[in-house]
mmCIF file of the N, C-alpha and C atoms, coordinates in Angstrom:
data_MODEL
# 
_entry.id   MODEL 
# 
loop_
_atom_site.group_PDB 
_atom_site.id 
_atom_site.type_symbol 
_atom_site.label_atom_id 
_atom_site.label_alt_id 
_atom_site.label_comp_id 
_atom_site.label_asym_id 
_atom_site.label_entity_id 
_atom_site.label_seq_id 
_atom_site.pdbx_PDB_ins_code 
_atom_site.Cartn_x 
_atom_site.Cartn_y 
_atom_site.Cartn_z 
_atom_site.occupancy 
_atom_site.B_iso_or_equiv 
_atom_site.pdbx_formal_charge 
_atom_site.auth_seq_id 
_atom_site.auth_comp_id 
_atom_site.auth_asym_id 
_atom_site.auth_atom_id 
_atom_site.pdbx_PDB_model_num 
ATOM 1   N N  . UNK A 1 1  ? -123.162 84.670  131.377 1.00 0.00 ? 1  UNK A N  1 
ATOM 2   C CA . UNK A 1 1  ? -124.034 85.817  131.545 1.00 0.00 ? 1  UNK A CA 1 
ATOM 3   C C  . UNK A 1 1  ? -123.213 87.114  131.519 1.00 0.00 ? 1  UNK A C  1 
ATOM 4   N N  . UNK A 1 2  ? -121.761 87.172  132.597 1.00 0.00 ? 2  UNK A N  1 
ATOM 5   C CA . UNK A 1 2  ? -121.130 88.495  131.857 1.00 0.00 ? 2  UNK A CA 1 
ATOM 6   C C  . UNK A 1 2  ? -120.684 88.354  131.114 1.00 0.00 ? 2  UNK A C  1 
ATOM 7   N N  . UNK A 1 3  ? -120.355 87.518  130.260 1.00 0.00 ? 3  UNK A N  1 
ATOM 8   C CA . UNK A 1 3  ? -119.830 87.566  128.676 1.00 0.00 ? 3  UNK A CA 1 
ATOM 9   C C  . UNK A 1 3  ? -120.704 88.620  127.861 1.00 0.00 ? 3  UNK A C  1 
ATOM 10  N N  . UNK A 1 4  ? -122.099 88.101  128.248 1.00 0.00 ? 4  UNK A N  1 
ATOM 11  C CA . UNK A 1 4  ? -123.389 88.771  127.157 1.00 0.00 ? 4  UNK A CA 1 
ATOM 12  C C  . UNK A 1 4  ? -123.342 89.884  127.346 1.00 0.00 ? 4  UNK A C  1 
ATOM 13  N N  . UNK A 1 5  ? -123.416 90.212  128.880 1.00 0.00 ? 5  UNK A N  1 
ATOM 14  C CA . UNK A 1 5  ? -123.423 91.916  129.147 1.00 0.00 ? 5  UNK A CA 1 
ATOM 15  C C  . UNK A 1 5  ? -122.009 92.517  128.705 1.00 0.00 ? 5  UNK A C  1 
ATOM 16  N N  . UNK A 1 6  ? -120.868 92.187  129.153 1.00 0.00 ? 6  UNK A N  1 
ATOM 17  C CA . UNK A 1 6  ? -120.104 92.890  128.686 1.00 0.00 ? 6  UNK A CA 1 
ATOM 18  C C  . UNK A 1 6  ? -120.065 93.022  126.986 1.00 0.00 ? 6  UNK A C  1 
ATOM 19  N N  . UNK A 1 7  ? -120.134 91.804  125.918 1.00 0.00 ? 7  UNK A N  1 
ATOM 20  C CA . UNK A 1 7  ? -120.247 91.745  124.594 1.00 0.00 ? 7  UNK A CA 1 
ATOM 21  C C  . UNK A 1 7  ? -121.492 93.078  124.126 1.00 0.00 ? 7  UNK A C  1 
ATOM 22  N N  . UNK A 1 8  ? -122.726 93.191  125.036 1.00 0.00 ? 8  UNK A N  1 
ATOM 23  C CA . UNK A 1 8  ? -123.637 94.228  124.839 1.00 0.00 ? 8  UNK A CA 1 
ATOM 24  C C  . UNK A 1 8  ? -123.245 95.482  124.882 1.00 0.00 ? 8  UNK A C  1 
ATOM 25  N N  . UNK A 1 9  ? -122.400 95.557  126.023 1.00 0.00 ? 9  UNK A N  1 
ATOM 26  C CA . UNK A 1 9  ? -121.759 97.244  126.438 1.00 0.00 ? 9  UNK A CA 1 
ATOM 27  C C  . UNK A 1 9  ? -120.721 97.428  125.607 1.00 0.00 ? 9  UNK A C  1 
ATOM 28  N N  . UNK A 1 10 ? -120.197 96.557  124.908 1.00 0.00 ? 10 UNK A N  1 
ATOM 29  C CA . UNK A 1 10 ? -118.954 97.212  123.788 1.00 0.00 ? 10 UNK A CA 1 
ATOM 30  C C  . UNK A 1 10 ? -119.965 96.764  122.793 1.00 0.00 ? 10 UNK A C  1 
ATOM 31  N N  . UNK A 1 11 ? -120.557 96.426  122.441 1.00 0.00 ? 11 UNK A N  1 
ATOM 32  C CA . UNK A 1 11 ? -121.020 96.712  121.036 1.00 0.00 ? 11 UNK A CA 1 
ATOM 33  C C  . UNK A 1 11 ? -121.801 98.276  120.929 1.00 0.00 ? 11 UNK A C  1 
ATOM 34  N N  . UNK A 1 12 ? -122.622 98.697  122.327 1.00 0.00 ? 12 UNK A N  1 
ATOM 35  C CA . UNK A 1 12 ? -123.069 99.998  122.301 1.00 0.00 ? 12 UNK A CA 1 
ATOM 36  C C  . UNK A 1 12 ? -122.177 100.877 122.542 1.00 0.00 ? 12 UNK A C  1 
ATOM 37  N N  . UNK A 1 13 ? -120.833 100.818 122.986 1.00 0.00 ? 13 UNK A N  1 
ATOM 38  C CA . UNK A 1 13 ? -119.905 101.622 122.868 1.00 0.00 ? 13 UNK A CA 1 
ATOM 39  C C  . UNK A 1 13 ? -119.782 101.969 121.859 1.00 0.00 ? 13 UNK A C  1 
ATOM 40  N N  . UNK A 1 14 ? -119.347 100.891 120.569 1.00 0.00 ? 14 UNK A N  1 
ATOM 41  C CA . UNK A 1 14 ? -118.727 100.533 119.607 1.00 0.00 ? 14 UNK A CA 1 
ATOM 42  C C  . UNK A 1 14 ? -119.986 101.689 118.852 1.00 0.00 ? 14 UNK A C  1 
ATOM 43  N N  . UNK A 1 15 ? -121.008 101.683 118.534 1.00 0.00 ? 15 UNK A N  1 
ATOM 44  C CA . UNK A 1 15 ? -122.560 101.868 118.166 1.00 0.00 ? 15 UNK A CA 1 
ATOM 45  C C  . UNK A 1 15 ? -121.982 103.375 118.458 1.00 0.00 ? 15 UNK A C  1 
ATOM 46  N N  . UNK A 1 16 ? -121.774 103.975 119.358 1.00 0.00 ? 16 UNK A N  1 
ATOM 47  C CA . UNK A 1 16 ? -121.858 105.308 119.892 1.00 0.00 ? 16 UNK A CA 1 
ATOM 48  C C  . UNK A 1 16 ? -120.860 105.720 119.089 1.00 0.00 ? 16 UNK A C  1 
ATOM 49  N N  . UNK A 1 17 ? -119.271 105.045 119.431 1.00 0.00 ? 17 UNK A N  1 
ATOM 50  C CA . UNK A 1 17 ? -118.010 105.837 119.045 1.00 0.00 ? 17 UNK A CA 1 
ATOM 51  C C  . UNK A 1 17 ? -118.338 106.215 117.454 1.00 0.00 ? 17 UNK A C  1 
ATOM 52  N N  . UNK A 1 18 ? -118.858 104.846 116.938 1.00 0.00 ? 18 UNK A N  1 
ATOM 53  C CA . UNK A 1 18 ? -118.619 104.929 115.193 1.00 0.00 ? 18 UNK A CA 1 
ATOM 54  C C  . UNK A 1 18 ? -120.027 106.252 114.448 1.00 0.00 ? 18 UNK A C  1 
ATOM 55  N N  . UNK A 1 19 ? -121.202 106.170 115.308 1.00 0.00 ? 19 UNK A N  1 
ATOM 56  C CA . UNK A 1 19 ? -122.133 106.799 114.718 1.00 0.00 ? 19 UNK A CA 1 
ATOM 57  C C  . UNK A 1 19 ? -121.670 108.495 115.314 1.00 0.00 ? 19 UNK A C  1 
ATOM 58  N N  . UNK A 1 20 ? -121.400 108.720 116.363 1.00 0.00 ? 20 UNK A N  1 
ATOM 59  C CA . UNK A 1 20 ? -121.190 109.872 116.576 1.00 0.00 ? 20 UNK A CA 1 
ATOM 60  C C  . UNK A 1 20 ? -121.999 110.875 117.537 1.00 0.00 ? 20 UNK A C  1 
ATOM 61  N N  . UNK A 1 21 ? -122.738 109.450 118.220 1.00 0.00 ? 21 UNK A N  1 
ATOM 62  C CA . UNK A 1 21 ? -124.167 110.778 118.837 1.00 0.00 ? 21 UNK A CA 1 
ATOM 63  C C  . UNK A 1 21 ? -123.711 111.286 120.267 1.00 0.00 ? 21 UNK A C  1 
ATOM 64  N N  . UNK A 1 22 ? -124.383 112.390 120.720 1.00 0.00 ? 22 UNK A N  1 
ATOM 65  C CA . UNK A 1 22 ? -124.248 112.752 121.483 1.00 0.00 ? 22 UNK A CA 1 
ATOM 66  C C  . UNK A 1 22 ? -124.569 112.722 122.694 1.00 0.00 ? 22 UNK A C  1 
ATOM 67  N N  . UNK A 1 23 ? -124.353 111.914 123.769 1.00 0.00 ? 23 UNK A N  1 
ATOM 68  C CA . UNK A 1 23 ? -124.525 111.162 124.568 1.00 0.00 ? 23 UNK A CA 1 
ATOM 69  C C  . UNK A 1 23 ? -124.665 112.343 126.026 1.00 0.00 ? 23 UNK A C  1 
ATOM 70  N N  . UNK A 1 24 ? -124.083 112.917 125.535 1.00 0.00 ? 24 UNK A N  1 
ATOM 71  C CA . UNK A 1 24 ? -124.231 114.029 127.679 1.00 0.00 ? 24 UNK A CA 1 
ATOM 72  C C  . UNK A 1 24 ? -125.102 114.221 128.011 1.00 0.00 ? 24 UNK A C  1 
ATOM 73  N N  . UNK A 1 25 ? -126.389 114.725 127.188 1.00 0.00 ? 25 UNK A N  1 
ATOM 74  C CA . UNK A 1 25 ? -128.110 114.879 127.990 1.00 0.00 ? 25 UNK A CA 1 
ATOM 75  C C  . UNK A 1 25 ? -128.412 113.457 128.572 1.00 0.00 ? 25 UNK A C  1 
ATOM 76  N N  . UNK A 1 26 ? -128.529 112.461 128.128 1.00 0.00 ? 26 UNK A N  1 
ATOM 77  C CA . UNK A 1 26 ? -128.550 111.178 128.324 1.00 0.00 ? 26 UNK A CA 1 
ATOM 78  C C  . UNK A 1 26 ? -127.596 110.983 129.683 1.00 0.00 ? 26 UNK A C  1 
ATOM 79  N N  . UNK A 1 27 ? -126.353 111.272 129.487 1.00 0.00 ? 27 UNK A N  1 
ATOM 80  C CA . UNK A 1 27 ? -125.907 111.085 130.512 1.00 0.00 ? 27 UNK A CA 1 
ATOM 81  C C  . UNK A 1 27 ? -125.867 111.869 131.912 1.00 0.00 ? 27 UNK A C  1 
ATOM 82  N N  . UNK A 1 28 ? -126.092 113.456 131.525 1.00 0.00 ? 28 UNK A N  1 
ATOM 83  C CA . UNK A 1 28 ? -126.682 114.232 132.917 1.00 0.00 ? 28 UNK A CA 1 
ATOM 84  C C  . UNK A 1 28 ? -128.304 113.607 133.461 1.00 0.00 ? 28 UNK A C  1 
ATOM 85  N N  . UNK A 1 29 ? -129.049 113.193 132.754 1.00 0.00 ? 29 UNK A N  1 
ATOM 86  C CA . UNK A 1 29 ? -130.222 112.844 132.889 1.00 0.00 ? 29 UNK A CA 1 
ATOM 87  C C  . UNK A 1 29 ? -129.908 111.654 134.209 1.00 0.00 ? 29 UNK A C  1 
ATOM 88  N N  . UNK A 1 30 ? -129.259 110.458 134.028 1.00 0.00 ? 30 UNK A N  1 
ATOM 89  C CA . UNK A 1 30 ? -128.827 109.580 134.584 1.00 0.00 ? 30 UNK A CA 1 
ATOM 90  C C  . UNK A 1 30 ? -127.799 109.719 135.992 1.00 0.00 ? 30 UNK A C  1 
ATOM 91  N N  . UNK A 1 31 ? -126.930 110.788 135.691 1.00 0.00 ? 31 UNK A N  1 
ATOM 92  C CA . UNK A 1 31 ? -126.501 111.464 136.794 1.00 0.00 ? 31 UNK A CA 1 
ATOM 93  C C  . UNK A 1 31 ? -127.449 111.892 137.788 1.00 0.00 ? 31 UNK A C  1 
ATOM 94  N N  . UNK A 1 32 ? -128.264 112.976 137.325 1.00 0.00 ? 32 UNK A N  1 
ATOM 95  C CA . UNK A 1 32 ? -129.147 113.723 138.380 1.00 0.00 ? 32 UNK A CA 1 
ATOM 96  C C  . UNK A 1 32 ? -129.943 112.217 139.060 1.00 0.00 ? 32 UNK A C  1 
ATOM 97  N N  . UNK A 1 33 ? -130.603 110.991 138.324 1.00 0.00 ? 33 UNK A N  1 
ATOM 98  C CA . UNK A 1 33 ? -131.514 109.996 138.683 1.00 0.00 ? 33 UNK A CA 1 
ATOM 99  C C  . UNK A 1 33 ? -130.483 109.488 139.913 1.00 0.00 ? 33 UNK A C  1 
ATOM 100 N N  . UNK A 1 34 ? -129.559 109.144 139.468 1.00 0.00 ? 34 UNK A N  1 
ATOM 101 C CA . UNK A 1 34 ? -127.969 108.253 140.133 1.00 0.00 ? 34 UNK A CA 1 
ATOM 102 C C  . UNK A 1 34 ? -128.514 108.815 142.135 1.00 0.00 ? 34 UNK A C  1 
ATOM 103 N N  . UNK A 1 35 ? -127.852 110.528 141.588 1.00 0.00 ? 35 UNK A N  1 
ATOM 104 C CA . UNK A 1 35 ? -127.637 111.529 142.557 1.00 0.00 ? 35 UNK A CA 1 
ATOM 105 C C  . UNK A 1 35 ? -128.788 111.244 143.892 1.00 0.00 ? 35 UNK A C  1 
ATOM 106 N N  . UNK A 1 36 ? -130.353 111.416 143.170 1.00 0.00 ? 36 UNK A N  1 
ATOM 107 C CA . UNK A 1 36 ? -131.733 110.927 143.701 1.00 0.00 ? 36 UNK A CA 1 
ATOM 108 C C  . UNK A 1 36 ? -131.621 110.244 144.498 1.00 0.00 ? 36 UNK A C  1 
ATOM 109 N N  . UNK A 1 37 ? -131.166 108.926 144.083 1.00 0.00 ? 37 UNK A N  1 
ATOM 110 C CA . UNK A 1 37 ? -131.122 107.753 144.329 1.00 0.00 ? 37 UNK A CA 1 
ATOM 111 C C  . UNK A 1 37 ? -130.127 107.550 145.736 1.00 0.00 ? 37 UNK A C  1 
ATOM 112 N N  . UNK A 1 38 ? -129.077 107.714 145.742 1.00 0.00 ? 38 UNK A N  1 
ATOM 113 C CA . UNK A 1 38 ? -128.572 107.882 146.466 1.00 0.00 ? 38 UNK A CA 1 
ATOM 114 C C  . UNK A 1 38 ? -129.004 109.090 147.952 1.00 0.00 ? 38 UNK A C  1 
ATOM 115 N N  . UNK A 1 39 ? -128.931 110.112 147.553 1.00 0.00 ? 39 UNK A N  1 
ATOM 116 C CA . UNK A 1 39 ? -129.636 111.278 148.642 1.00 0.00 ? 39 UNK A CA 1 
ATOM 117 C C  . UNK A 1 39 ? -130.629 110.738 149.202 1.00 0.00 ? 39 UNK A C  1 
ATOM 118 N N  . UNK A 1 40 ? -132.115 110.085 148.323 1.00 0.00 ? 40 UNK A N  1 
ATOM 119 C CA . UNK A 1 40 ? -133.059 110.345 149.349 1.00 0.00 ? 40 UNK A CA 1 
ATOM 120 C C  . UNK A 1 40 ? -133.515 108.756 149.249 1.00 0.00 ? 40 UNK A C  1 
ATOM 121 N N  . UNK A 1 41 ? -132.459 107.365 149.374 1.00 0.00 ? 41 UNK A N  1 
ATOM 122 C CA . UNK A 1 41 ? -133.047 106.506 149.547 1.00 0.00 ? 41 UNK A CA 1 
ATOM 123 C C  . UNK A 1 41 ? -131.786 105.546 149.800 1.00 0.00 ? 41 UNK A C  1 
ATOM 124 N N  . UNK A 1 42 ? -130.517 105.071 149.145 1.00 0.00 ? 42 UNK A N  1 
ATOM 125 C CA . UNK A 1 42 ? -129.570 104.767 149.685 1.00 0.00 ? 42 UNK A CA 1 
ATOM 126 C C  . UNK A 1 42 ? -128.574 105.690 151.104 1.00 0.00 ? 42 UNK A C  1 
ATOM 127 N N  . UNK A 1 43 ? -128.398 106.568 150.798 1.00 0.00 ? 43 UNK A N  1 
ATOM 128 C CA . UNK A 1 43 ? -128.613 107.520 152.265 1.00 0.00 ? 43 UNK A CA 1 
ATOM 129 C C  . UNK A 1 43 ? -128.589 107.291 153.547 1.00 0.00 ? 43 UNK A C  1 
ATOM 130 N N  . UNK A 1 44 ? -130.317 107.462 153.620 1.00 0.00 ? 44 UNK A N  1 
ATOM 131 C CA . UNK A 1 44 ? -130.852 107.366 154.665 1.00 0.00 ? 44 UNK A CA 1 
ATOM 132 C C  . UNK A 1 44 ? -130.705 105.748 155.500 1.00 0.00 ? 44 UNK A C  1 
ATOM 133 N N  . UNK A 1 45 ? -130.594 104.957 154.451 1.00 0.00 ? 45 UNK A N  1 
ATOM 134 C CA . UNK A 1 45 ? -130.862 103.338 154.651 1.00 0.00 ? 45 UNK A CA 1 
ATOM 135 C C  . UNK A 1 45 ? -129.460 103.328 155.829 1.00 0.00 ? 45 UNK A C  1 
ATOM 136 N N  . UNK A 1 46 ? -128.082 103.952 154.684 1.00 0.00 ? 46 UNK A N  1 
ATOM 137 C CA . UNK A 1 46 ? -127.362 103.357 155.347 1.00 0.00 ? 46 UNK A CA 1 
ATOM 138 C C  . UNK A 1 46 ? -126.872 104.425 156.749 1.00 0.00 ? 46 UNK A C  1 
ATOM 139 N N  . UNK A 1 47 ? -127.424 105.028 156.888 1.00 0.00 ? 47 UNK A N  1 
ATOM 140 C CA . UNK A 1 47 ? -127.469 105.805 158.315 1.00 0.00 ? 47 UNK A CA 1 
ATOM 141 C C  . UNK A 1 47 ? -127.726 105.024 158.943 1.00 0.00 ? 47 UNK A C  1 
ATOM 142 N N  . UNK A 1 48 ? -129.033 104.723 159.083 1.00 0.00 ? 48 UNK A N  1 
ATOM 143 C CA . UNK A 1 48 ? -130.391 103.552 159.805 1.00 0.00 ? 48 UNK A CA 1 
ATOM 144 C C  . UNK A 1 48 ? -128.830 103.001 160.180 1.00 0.00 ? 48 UNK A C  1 
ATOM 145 N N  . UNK A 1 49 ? -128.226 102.029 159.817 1.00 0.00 ? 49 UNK A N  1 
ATOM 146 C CA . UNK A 1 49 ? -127.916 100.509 159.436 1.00 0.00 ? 49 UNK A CA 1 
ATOM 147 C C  . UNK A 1 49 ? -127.052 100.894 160.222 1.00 0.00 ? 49 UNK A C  1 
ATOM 148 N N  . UNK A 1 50 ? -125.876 101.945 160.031 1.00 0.00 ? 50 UNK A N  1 
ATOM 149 C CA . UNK A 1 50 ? -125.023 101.963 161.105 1.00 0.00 ? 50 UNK A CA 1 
ATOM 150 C C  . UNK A 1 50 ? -125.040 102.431 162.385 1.00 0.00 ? 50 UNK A C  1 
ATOM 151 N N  . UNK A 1 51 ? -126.452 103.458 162.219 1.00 0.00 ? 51 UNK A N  1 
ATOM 152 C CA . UNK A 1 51 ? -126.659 103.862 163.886 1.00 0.00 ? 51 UNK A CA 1 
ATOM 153 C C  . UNK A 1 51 ? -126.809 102.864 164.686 1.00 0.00 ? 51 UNK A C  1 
ATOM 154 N N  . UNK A 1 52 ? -127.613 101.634 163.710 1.00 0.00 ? 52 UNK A N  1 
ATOM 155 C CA . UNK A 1 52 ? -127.945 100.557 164.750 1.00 0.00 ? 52 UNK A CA 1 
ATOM 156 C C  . UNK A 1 52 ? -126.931 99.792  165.030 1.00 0.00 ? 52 UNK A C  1 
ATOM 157 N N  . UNK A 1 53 ? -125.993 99.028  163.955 1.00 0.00 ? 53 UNK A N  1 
ATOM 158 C CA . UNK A 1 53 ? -124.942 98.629  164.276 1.00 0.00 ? 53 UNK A CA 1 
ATOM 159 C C  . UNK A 1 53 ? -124.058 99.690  165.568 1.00 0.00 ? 53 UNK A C  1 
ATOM 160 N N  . UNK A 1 54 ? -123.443 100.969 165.480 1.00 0.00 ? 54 UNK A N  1 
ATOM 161 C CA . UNK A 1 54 ? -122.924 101.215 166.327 1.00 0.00 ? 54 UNK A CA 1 
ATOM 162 C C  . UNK A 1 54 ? -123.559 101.494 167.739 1.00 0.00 ? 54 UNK A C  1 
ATOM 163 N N  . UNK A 1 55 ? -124.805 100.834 168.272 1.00 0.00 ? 55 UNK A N  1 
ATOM 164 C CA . UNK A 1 55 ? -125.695 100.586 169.013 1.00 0.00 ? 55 UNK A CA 1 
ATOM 165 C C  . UNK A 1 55 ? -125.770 99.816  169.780 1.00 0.00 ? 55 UNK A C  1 
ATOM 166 N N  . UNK A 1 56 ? -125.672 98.560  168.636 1.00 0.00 ? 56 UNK A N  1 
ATOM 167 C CA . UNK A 1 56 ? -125.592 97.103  168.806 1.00 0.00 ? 56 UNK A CA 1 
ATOM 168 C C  . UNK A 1 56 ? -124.489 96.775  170.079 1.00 0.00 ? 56 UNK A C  1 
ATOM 169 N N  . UNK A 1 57 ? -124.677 95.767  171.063 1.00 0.00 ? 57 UNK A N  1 
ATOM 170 C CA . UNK A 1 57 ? -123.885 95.115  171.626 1.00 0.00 ? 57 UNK A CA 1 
ATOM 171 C C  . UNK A 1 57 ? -123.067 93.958  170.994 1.00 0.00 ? 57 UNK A C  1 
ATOM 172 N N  . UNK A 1 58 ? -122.597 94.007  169.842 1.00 0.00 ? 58 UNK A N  1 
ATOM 173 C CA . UNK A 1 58 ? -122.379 93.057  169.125 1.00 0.00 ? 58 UNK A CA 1 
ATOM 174 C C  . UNK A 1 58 ? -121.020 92.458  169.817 1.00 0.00 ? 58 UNK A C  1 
ATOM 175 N N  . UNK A 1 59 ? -120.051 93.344  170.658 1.00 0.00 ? 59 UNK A N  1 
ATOM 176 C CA . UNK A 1 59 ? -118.759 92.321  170.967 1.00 0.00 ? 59 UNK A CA 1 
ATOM 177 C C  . UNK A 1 59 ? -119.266 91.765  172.099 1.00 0.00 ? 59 UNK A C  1 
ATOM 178 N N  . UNK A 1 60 ? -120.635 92.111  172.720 1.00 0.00 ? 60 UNK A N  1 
ATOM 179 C CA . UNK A 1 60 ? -121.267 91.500  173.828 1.00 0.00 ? 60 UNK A CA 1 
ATOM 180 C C  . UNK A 1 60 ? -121.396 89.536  173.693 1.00 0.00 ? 60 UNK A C  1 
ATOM 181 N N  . UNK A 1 61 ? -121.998 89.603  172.404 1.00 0.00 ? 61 UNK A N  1 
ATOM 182 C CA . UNK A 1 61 ? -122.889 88.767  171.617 1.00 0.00 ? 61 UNK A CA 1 
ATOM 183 C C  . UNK A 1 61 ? -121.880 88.041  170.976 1.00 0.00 ? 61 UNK A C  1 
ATOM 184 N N  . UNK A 1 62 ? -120.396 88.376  170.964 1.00 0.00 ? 62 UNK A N  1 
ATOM 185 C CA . UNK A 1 62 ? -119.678 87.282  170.465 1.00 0.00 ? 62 UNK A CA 1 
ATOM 186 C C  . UNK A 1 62 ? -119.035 86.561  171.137 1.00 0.00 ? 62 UNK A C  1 
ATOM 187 N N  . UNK A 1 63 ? -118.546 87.754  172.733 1.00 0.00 ? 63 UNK A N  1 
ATOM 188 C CA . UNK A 1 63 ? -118.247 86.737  173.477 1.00 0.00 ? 63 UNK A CA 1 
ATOM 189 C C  . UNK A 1 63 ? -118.910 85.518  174.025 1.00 0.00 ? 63 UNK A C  1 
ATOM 190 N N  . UNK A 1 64 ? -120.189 86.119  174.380 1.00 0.00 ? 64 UNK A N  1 
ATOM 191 C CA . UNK A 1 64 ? -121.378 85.165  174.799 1.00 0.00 ? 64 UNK A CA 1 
ATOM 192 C C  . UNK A 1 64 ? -121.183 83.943  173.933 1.00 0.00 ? 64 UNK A C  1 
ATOM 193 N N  . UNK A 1 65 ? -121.071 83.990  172.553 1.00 0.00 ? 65 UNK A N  1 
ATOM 194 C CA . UNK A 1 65 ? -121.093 82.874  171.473 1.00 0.00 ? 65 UNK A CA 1 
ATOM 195 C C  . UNK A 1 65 ? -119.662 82.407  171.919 1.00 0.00 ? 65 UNK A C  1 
ATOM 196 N N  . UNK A 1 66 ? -119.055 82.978  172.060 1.00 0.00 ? 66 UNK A N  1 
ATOM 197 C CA . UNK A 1 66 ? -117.170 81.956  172.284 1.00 0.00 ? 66 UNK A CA 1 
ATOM 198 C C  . UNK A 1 66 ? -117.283 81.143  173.513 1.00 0.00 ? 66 UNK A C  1 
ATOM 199 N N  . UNK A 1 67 ? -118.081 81.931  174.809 1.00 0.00 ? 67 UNK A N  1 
ATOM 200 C CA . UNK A 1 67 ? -118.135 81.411  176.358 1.00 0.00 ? 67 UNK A CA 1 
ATOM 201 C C  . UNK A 1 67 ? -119.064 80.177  175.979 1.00 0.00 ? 67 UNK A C  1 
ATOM 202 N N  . UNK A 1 68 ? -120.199 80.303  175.012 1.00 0.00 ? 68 UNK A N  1 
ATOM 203 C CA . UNK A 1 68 ? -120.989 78.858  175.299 1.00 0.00 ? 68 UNK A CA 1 
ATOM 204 C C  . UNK A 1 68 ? -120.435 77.731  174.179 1.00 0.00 ? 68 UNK A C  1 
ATOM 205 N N  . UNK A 1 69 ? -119.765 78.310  173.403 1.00 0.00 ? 69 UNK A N  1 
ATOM 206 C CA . UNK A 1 69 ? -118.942 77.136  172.498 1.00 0.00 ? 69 UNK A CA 1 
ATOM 207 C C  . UNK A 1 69 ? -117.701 76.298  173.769 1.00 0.00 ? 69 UNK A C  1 
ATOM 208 N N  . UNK A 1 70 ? -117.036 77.415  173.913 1.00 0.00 ? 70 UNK A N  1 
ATOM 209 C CA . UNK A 1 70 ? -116.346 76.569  175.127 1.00 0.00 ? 70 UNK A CA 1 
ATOM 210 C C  . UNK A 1 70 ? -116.586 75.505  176.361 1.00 0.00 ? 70 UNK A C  1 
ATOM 211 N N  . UNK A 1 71 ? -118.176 75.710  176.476 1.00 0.00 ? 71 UNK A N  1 
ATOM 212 C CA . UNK A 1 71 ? -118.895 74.756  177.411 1.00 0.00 ? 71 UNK A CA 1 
ATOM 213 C C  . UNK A 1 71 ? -118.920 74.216  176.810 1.00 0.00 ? 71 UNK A C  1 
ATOM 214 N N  . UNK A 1 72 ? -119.467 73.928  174.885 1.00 0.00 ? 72 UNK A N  1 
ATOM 215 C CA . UNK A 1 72 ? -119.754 71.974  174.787 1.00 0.00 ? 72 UNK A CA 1 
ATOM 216 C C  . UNK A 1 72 ? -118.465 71.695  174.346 1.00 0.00 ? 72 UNK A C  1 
ATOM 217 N N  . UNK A 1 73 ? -117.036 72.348  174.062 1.00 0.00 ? 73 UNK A N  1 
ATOM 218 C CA . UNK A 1 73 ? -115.674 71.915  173.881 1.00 0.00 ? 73 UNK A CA 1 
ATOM 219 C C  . UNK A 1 73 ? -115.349 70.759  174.768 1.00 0.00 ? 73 UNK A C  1 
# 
């Protein structure tokens, strides 16, 4: 399967370099979408994710897991 994709992305490389077109509107277009994407939806997610993680009692929750493994040891 990455054989195909990568064999796809150099042949449209290949497609671009040899024909000559001009690729930057295309590619600011995709930038600004990228940019979107990130700001108002990857972002926010990973705020969420670490407020809660740094929230979390998590070294609470591992000792707890080591103290009751050691009881059925």
């Amino acid at each position: 399967m990455f054989k195909i994709v990568f064999l796809i992305l150099i042949i449209v490389i290949g497609y671009i370099a040899y024909v000559g077109i001009d690729v930057s509107t295309e590619y600011d277009s995709v930038y600004k979408i990228r940019n979107q994407i990130f700001d108002n939806v990857i972002d926010p997610i990973i705020k969420k994710i670490l407020k809660q993680a740094s929230e979390s009692d998590f070294n609470l929750i591992v000792d707890n897991t080591i103290k009751n493994m050691e009881k059925y040891n």
